[in-house]
C-alpha angles and dihedrals in degrees: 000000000000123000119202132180127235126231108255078051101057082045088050088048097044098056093040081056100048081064100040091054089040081061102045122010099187135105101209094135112135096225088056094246130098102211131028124198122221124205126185119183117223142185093245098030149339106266106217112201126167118206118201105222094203094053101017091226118149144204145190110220094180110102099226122188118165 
């Protein structure tokens, strides 16, 4: 099974990022990455969410419009 983001998603992810990392620089996290990337397989779609491990802030990056 491979995942892979879109375009207009690893935009989405590299701005939200550039934040995450402007409100906390460090790399504390236990599993040694900062970030972790969740995907769930649908029926309609693949949702794509990150989870920062050192802020535990998350966000969808699938544009999803039903």
């Amino acid at each position: 099974m491979e995942f892979k983001l879109t375009k207009k998603e690893l935009e989405k992810f590299n701005n939200w990022e550039k934040k995450q990392l402007e409100k906390n620089d460090s790399y504390h996290s236990v599993n040694g990455g900062r970030f972790s990337f969740i995907f769930t397989p649908t029926s309609v779609c693949d949702l794509v969410e990150v989870l920062d491990n050192e802020t535990n802030d998350k966000i969808l990056l699938t544009d999803i419009d039903f």
